[in-house]
N, CA, C and O atoms as CSV, one atom per row, in Angstrom:
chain,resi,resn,atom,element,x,y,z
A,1,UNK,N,N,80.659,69.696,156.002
A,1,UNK,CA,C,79.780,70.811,155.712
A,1,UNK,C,C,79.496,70.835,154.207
A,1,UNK,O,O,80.402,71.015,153.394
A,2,UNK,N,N,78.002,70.617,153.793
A,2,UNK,CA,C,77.724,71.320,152.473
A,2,UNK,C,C,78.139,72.232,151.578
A,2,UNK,O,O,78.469,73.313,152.066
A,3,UNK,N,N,78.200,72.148,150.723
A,3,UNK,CA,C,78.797,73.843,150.049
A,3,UNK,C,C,77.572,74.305,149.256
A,3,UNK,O,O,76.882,73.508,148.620
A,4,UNK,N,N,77.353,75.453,149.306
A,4,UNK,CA,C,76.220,75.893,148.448
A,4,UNK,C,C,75.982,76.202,147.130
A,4,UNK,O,O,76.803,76.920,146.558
A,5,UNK,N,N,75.106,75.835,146.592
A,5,UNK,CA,C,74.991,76.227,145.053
A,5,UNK,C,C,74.350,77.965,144.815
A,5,UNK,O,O,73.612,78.677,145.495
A,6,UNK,N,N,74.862,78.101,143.879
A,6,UNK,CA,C,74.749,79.685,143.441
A,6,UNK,C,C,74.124,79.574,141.731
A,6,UNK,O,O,74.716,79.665,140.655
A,7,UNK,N,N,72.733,79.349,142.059
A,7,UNK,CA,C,72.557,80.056,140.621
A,7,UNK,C,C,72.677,80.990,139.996
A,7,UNK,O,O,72.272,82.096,140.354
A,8,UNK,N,N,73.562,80.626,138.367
A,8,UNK,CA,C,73.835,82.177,137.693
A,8,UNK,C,C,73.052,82.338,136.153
A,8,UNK,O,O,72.033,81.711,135.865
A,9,UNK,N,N,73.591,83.092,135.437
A,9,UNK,CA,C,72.409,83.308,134.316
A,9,UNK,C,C,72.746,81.906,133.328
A,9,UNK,O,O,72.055,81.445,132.419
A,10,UNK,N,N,74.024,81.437,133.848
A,10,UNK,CA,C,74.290,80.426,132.347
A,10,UNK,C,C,73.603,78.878,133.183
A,10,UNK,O,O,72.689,78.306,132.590
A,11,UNK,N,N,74.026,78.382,134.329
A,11,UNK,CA,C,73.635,77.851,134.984
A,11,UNK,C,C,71.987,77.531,135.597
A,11,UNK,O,O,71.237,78.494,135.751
A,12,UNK,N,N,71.571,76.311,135.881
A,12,UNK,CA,C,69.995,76.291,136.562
A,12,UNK,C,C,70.512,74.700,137.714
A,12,UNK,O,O,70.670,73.523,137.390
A,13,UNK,N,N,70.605,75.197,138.692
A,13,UNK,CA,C,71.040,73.411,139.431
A,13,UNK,C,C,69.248,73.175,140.389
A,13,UNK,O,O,68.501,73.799,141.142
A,14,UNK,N,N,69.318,72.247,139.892
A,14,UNK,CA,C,68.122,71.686,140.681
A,14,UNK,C,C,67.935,69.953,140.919
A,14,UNK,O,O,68.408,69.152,140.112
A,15,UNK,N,N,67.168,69.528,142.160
A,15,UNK,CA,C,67.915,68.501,142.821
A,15,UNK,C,C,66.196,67.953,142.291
A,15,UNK,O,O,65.414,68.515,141.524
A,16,UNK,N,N,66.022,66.358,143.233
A,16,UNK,CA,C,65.001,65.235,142.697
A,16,UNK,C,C,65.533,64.402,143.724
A,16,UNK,O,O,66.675,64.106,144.074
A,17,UNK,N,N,64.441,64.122,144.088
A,17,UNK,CA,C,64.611,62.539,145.151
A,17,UNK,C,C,63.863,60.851,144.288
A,17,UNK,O,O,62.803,60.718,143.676
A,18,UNK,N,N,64.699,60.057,144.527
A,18,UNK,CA,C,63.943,59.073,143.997
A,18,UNK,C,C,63.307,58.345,145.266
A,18,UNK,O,O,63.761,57.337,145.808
A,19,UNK,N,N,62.031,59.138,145.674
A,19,UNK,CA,C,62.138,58.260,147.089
A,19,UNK,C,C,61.533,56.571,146.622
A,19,UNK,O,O,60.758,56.322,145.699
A,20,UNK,N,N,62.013,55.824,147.348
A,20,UNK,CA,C,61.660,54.581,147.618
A,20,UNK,C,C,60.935,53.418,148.817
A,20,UNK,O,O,61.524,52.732,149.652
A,21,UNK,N,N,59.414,53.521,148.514
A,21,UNK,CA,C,58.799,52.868,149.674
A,21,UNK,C,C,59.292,51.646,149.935
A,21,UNK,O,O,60.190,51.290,149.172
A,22,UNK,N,N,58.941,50.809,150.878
A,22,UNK,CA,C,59.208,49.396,151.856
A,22,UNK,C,C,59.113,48.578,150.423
A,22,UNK,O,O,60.007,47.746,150.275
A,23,UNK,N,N,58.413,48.664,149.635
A,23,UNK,CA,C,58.029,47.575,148.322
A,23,UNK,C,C,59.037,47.662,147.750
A,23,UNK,O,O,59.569,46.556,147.670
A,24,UNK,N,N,59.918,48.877,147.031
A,24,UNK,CA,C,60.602,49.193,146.249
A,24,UNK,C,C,60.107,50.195,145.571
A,24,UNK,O,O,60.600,50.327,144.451
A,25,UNK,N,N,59.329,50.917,145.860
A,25,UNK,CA,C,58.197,51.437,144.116
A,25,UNK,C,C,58.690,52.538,144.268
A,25,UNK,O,O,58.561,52.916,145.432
A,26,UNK,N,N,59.464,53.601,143.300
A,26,UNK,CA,C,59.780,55.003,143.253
A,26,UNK,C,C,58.416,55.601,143.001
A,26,UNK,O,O,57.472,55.302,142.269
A,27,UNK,N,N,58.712,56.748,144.053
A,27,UNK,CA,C,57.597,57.987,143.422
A,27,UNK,C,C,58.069,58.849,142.060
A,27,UNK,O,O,59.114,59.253,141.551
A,28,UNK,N,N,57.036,58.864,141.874
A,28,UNK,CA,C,57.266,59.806,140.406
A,28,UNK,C,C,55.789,60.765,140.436
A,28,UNK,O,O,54.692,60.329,140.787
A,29,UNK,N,N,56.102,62.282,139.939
A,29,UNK,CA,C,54.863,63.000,139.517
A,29,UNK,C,C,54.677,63.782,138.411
A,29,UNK,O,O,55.571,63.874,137.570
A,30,UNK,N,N,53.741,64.299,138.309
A,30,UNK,CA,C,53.294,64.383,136.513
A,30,UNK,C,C,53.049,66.354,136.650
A,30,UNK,O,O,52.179,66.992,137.243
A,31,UNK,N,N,54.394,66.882,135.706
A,31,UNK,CA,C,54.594,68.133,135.694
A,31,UNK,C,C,53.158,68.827,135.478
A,31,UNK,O,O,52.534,68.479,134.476
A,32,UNK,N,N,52.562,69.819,136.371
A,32,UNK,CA,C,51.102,70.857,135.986
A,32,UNK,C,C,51.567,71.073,134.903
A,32,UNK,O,O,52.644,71.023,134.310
A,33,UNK,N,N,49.961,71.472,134.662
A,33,UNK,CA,C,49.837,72.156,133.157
A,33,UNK,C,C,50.463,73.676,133.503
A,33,UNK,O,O,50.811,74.086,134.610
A,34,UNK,N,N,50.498,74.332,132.314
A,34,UNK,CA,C,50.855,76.073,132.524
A,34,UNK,C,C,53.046,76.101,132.707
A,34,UNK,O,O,53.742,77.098,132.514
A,35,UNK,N,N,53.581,74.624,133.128
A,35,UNK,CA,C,54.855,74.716,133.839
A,35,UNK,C,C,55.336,74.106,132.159
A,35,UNK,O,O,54.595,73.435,131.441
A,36,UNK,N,N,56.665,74.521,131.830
A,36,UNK,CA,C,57.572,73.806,130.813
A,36,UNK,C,C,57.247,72.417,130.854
A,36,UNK,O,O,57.165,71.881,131.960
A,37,UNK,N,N,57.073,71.828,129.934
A,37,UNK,CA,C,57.034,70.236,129.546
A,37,UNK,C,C,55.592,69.690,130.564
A,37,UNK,O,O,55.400,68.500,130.815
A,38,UNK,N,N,55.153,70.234,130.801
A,38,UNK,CA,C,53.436,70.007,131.460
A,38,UNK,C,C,53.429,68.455,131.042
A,38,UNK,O,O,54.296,67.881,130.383
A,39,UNK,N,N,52.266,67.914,131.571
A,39,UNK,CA,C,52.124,66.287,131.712
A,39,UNK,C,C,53.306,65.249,131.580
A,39,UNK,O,O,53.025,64.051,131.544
A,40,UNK,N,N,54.758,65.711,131.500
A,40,UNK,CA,C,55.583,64.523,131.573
A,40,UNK,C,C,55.730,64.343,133.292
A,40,UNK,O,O,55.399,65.078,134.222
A,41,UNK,N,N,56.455,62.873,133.228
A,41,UNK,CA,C,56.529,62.318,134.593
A,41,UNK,C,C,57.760,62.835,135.144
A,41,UNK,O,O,58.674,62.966,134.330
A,42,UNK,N,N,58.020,63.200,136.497
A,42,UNK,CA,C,59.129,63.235,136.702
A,42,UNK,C,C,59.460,62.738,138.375
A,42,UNK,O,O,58.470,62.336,138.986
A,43,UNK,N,N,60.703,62.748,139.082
A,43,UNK,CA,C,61.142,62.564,140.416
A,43,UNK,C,C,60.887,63.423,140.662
A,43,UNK,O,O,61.093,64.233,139.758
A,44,UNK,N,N,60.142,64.150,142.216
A,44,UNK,CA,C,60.091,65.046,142.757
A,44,UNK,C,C,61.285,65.947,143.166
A,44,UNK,O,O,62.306,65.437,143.626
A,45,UNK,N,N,61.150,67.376,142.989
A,45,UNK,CA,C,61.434,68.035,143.661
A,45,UNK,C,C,62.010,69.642,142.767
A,45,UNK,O,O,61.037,70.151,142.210
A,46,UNK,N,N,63.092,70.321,142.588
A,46,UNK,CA,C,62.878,71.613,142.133
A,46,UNK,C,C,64.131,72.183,142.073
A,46,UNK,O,O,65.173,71.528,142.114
A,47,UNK,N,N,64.028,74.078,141.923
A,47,UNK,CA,C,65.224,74.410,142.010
A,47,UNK,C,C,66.046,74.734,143.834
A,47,UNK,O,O,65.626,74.807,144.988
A,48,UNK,N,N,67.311,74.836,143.169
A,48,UNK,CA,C,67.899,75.452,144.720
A,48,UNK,C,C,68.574,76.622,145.138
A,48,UNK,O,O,69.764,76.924,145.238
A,49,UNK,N,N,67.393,77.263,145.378
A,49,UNK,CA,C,67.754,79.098,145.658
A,49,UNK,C,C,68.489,79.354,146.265
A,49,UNK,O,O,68.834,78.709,147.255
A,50,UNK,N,N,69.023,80.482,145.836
A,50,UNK,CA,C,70.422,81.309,146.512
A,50,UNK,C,C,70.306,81.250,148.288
A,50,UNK,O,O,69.498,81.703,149.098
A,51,UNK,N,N,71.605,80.417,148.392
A,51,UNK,CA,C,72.149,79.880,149.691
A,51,UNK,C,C,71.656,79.200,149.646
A,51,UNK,O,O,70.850,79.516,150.521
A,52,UNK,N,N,71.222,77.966,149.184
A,52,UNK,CA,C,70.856,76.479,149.914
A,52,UNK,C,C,71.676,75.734,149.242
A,52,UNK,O,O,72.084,75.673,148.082
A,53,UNK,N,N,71.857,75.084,150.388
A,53,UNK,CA,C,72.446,73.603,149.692
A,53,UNK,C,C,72.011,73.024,149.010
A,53,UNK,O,O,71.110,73.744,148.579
A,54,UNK,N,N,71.948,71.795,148.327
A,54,UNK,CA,C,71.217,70.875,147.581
A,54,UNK,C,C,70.464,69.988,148.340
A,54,UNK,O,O,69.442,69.386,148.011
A,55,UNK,N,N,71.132,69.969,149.491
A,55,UNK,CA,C,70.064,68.793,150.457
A,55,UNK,C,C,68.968,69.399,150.716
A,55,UNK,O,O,67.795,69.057,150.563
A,56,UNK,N,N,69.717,70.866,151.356
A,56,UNK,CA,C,68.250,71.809,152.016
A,56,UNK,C,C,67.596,71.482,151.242
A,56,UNK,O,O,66.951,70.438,151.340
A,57,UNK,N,N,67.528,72.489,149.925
A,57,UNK,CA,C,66.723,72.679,148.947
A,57,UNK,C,C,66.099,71.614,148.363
A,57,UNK,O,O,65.259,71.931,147.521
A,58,UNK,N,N,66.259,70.413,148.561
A,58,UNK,CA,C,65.673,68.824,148.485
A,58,UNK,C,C,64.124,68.648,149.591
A,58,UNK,O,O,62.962,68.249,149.509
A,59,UNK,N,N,65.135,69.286,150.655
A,59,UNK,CA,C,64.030,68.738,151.580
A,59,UNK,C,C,62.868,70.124,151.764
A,59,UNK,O,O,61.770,69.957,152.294
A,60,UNK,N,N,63.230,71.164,151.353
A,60,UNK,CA,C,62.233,71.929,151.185
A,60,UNK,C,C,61.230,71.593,150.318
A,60,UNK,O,O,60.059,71.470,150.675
A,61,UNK,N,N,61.682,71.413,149.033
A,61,UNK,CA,C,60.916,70.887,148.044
A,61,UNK,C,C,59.849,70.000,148.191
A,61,UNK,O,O,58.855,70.138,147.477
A,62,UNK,N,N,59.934,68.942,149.175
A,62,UNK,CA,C,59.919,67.716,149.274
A,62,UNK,C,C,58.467,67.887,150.412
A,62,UNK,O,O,57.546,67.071,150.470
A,63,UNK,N,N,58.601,69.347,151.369
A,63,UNK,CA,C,57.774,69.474,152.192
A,63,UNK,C,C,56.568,70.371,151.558
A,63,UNK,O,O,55.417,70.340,151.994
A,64,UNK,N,N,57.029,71.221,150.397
A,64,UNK,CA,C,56.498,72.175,149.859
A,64,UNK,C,C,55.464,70.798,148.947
A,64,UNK,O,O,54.400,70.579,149.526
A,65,UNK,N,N,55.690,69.980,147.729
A,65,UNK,CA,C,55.643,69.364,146.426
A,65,UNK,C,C,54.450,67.766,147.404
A,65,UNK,O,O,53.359,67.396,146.970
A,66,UNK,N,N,55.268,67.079,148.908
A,66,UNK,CA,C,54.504,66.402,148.969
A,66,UNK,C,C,54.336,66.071,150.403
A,66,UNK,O,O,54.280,64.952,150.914
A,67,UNK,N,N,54.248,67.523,151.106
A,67,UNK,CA,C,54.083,67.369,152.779
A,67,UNK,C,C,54.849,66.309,153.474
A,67,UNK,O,O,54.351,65.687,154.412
A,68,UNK,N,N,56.112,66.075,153.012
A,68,UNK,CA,C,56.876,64.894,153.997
A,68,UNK,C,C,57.980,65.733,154.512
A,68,UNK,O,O,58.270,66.826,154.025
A,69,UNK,N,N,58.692,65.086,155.691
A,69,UNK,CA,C,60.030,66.303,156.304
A,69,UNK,C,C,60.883,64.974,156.004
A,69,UNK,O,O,60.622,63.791,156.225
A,70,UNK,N,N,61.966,65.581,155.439
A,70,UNK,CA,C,62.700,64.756,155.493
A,70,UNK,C,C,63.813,65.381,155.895
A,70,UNK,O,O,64.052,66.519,155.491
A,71,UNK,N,N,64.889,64.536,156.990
A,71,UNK,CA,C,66.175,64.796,157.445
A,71,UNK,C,C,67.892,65.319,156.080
A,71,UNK,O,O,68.230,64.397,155.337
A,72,UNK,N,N,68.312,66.020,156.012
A,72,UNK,CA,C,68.976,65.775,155.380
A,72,UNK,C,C,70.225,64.957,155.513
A,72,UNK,O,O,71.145,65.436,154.849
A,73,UNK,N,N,70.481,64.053,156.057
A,73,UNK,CA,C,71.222,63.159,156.261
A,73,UNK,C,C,70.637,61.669,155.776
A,73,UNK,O,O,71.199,60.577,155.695
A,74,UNK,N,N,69.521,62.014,155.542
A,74,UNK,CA,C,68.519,60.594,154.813
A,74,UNK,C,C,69.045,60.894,153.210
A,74,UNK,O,O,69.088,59.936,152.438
A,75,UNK,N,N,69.362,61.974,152.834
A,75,UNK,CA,C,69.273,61.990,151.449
A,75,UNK,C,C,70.303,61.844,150.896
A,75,UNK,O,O,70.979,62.872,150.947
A,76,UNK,N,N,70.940,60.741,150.183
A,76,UNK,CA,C,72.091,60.131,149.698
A,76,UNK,C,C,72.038,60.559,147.904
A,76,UNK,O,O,71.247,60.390,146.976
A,77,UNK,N,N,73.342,61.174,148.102
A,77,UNK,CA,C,73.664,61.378,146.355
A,77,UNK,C,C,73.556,59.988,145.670
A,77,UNK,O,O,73.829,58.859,146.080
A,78,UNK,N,N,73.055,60.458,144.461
A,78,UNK,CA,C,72.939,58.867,143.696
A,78,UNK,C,C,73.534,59.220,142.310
A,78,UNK,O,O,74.235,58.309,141.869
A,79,UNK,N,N,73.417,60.504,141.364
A,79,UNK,CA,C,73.528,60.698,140.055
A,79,UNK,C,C,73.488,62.103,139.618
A,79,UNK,O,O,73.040,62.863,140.476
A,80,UNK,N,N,73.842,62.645,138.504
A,80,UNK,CA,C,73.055,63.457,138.255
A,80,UNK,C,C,73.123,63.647,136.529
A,80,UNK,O,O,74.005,63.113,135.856
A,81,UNK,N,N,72.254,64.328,136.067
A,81,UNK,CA,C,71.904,64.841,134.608
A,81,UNK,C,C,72.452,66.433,134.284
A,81,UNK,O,O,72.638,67.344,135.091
A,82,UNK,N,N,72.624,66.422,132.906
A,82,UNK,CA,C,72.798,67.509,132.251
A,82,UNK,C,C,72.572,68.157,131.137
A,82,UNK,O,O,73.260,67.799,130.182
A,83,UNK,N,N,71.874,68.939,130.979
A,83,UNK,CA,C,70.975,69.082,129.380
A,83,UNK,C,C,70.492,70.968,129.908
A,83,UNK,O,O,70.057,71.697,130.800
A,84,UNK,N,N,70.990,70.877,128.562
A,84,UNK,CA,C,70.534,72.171,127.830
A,84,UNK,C,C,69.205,72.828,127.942
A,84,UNK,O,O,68.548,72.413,126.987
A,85,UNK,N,N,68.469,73.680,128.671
A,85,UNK,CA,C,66.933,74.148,128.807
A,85,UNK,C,C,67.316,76.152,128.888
A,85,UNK,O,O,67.817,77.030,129.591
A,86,UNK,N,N,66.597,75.881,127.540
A,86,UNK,CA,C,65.730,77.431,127.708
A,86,UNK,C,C,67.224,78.719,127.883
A,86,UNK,O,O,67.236,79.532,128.807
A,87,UNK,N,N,68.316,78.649,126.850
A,87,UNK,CA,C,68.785,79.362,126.927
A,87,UNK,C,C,70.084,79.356,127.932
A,87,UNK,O,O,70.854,80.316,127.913
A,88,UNK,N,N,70.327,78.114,128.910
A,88,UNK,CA,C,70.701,77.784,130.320
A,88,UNK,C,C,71.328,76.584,130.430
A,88,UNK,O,O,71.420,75.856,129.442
A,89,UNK,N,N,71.733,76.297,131.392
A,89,UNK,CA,C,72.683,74.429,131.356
A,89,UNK,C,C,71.892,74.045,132.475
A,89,UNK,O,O,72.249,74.458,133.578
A,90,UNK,N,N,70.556,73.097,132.359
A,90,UNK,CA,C,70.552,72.407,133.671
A,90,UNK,C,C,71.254,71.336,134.111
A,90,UNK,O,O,71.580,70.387,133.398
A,91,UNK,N,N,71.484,71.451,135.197
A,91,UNK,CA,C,72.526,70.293,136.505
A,91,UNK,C,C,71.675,69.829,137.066
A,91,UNK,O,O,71.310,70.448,138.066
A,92,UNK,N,N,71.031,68.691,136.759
A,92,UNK,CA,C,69.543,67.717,137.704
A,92,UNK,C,C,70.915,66.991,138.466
A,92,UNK,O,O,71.944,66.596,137.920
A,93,UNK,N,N,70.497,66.958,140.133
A,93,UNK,CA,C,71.217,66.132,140.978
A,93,UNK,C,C,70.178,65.118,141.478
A,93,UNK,O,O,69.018,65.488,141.662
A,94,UNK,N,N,70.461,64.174,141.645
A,94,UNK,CA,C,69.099,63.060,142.010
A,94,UNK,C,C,69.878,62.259,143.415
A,94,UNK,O,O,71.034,61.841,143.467
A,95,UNK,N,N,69.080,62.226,144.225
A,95,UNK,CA,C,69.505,61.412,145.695
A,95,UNK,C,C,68.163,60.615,145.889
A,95,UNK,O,O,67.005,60.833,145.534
A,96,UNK,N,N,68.692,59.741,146.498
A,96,UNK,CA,C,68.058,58.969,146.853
A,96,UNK,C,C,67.559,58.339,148.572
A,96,UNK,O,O,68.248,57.991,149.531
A,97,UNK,N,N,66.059,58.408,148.366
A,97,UNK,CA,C,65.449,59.117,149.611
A,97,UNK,C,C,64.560,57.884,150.266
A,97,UNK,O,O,63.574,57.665,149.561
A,98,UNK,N,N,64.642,57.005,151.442
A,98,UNK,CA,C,64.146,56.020,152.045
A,98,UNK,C,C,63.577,55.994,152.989
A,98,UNK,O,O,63.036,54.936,153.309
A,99,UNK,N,N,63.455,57.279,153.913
A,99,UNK,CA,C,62.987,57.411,154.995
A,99,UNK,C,C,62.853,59.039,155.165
A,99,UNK,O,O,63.689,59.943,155.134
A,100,UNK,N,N,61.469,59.013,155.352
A,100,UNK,CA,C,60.732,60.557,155.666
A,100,UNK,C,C,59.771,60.394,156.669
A,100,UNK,O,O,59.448,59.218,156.835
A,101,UNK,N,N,59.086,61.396,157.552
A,101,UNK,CA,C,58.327,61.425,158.000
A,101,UNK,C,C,56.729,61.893,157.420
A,101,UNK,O,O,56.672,62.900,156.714
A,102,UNK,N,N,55.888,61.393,157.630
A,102,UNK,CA,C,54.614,62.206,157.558
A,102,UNK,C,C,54.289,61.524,156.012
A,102,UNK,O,O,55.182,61.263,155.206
A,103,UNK,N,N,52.423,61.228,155.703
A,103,UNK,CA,C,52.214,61.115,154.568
A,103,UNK,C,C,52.319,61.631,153.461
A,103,UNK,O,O,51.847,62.761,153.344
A,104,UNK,N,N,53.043,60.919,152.134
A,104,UNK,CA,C,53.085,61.692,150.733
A,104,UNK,C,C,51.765,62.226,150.595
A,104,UNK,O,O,50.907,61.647,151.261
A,105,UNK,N,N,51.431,63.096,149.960
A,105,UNK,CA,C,50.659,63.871,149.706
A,105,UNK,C,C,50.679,64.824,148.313
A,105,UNK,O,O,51.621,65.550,147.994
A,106,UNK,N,N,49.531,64.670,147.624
A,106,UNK,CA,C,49.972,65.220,145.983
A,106,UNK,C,C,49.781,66.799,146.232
A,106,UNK,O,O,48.612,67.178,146.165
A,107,UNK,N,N,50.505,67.526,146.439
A,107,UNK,CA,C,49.722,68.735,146.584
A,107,UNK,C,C,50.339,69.901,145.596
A,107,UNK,O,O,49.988,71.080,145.613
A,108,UNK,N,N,51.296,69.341,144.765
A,108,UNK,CA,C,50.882,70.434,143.552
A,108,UNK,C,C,51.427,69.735,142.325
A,108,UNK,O,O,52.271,70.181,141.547
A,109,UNK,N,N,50.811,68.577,142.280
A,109,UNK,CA,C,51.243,67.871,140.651
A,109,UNK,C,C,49.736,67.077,140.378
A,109,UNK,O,O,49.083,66.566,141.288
A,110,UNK,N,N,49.387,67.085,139.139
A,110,UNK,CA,C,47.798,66.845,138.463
A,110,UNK,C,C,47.769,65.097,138.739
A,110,UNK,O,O,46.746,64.434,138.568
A,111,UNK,N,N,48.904,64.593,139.130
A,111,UNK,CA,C,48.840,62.834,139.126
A,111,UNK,C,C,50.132,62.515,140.094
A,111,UNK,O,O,50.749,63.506,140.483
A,112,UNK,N,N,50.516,61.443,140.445
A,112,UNK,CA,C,51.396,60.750,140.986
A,112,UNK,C,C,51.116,59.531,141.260
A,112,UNK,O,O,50.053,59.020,141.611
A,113,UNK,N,N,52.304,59.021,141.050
A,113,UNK,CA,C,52.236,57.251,141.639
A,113,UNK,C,C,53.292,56.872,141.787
A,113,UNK,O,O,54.289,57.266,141.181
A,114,UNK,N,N,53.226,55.876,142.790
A,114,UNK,CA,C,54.426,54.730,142.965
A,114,UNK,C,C,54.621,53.620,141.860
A,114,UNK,O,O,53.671,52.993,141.391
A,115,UNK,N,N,55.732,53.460,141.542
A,115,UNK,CA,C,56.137,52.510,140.278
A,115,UNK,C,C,56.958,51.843,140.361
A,115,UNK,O,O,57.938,52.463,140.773
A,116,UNK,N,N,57.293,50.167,140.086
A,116,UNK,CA,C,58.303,49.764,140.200
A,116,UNK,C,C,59.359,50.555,139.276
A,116,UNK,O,O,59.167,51.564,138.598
A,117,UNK,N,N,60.765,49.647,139.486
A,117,UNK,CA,C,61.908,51.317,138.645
A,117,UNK,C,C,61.673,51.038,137.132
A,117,UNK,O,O,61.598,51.935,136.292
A,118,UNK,N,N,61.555,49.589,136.839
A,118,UNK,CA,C,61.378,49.132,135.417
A,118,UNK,C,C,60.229,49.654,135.129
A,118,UNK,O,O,60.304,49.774,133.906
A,119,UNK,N,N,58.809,50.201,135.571
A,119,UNK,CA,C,58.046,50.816,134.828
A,119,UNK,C,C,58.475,52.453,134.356
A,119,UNK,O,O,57.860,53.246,133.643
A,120,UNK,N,N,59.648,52.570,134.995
A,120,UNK,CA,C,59.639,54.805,134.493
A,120,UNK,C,C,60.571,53.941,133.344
A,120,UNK,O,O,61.284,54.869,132.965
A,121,UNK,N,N,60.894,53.083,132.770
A,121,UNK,CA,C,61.192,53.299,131.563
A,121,UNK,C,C,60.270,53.496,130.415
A,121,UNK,O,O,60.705,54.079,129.422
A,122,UNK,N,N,58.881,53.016,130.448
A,122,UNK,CA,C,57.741,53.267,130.036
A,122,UNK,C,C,57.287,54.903,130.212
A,122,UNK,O,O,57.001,55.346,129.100
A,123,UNK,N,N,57.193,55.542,130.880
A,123,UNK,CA,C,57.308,56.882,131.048
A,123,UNK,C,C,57.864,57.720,130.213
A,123,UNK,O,O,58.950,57.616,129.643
A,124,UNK,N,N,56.541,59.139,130.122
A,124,UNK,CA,C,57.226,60.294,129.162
A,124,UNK,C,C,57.535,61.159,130.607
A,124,UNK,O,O,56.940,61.394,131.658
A,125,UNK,N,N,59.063,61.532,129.874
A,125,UNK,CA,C,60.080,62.246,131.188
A,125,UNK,C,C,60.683,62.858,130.411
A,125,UNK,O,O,60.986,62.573,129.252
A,126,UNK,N,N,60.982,64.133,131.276
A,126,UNK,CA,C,61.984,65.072,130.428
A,126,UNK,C,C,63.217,64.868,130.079
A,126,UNK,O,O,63.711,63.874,130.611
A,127,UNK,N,N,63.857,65.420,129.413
A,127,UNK,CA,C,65.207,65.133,128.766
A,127,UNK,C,C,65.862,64.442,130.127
A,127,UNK,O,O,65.930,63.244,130.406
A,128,UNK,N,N,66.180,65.242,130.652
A,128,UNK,CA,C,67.124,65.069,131.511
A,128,UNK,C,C,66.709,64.261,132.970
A,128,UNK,O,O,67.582,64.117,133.826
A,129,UNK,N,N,65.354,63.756,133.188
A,129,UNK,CA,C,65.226,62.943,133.405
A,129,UNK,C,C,65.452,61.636,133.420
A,129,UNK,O,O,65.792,60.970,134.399
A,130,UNK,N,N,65.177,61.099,131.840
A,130,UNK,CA,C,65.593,59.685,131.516
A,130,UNK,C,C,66.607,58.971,131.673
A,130,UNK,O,O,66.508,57.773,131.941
A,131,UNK,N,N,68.226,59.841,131.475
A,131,UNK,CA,C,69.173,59.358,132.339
A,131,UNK,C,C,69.044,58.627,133.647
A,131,UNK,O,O,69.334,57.464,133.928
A,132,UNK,N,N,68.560,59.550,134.344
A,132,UNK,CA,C,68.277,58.784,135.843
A,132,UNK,C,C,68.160,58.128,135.891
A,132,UNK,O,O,68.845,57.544,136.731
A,133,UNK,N,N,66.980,57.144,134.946
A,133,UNK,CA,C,66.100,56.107,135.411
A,133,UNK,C,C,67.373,54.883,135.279
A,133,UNK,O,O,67.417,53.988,136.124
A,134,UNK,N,N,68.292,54.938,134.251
A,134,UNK,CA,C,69.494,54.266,133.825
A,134,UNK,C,C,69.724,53.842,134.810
A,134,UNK,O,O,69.380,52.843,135.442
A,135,UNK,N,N,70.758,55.188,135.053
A,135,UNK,CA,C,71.351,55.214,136.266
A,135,UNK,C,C,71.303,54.558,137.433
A,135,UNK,O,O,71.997,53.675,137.936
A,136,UNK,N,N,69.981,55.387,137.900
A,136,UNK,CA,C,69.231,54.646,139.417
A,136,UNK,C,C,69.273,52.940,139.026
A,136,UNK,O,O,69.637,52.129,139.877
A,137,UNK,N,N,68.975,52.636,138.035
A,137,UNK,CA,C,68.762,51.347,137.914
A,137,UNK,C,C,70.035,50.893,138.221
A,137,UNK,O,O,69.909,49.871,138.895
A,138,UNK,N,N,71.249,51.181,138.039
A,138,UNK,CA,C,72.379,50.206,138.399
A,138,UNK,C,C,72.789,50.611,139.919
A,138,UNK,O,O,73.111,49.693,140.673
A,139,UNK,N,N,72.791,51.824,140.354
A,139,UNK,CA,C,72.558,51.791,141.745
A,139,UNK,C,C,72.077,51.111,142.441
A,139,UNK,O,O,72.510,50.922,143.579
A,140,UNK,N,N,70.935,50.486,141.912
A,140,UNK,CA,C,69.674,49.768,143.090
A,140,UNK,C,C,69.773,48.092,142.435
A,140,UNK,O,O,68.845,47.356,142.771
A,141,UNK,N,N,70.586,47.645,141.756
A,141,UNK,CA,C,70.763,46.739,141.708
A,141,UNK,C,C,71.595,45.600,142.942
A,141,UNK,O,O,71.736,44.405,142.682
């Protein structure tokens, strides 16, 4: 059984899928304007509201950000980040995501694309992003 995350005032936990198509190519999408750090790239997905798990709250995200359902048993821990935002400690958890149903779909980020993993090192990403890309990289080796 999951245990749930509880956001508090010092705390912000929010999860990211690196999904990965049949090619290899991670999705990545490009923060709206009007949102903190607007036009950088990032892994999909968001925060995880009071009572959800991290998976839930993955796969909500995931249906909300790019119309796919995904199982939570597809979504495998891979890493996570930690950096300082806005007064707060964010906890980025990143899993890694291979199988969803239904077409990606951009439906609330100004760009997106599939990339091999060596191109998000080229990428402007938020702080606590860029770790990942490390990371993921020795995972998927």
């Amino acid at each position: 059984m999951q245990k749930k995350l509880e956001n508090n005032p010092t705390f912000l936990f929010v999860v990211a899928a690196a999904l990965i198509d049949l090619q290899g190519h991670i999705l990545v999408q490009q923060r709206p304007e009007g949102k903190n750090m607007a036009g950088l790239w990032e892994f999909p997905g968001g925060k995880v509201e009071a009572g959800e798990s991290p998976a839930t709250a993955l796969a909500r995200e995931l249906k909300e950000e790019l119309g796919v359902s995904v199982v939570e048993g597809d979504l495998t821990p891979a890493t996570f980040a930690s950096e300082p935002l806005d007064g707060r400690h964010l906890i980025l958890l990143l899993y890694i995501c291979k199988k969803w149903s239904g077409k990606v779909q951009n439906l609330e980020s100004p760009d997106m694309a599939w990339l091999p993993l060596e191109d998000l090192y080229d990428l402007a990403m938020p702080p606590a992003d860029v770790p990942l890309v490390e990371q993921l990289s020795k995972l998927l080796r």
